[in-house]
C-alpha positions in Angstrom: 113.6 23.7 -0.7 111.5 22.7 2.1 109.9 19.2 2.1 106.3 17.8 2.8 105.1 14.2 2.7 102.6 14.2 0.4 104.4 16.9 -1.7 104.8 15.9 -5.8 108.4 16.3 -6.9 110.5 15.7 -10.2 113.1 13.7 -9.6 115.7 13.6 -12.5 116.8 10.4 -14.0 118.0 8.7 -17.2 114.9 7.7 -19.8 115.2 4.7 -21.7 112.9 2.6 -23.6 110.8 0.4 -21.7 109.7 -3.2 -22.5 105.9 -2.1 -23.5 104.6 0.5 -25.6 103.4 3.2 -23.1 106.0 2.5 -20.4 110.2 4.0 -20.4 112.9 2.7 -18.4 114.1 4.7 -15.8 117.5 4.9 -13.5 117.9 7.0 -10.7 121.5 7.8 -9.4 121.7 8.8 -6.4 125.3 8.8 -5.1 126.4 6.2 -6.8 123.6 4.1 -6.1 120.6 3.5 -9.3 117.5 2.8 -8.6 116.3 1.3 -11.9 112.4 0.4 -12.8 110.1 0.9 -15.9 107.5 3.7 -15.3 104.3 4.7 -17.3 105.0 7.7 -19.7 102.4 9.7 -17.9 104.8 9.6 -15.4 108.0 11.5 -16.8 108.0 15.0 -17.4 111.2 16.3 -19.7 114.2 14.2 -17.6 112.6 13.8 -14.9 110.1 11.1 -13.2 107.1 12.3 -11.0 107.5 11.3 -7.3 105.8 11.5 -4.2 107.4 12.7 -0.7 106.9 9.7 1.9 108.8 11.0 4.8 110.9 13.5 6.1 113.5 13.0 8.1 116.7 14.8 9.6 118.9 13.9 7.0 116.9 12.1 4.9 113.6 12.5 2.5 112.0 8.8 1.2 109.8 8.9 -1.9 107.9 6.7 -3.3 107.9 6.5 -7.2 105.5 4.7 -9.8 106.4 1.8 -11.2 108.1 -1.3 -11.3 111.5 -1.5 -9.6 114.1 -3.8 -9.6 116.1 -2.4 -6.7 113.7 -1.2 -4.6 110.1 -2.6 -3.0 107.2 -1.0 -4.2 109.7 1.9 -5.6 110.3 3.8 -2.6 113.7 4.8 -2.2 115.3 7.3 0.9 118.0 10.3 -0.5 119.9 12.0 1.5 118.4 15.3 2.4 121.5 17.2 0.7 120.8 15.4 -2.8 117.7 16.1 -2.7 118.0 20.1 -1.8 120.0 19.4 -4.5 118.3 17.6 -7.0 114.9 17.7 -6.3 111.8 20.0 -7.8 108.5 20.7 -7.0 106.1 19.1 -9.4 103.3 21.1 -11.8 100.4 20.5 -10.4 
């Protein structure tokens, strides 16, 4: 898959119930590594959380995600560009 900034992606993750009505708990793995915020349910889509591509990179894609993170600031988080060939889909528009 080729890779814009700009470009809306699903990125999978685990759903869990978040600490508000309207809002889920989410976790990202990403080798080993979980990036873990609550999102607003507009925001998921089947297992999945809707991102945005930041940046592209050689090796790398960084997306930005909406939320409230706990690991990461202002829930952008950088993938290796293998996971996210990978992992990664384009989003419905």
């Amino acid at each position: 898959m080729k890779f814009t900034a700009g470009q809306a992606v699903k990125i999978p993750c685990a759903i869990g119930p978040g600490a508000f009505s309207g809002e889920s708990l989410v976790t990202i793995e990403v080798e080993g590594e979980r990036v873990t915020g609550f999102v607003k349910r507009e925001f998921l889509l089947d297992d999945a959380v809707l991102g945005t591509i930041v940046e592209v990179g050689p090796d790398s894609v960084t997306m930005k995600v909406p939320g409230s993170f706990f690991t990461r600031a202002s829930g952008r988080t950088t993938v290796p560009f293998g996971w996210a060939n990978a992992h990664l889909q384009p989003a419905p528009a």
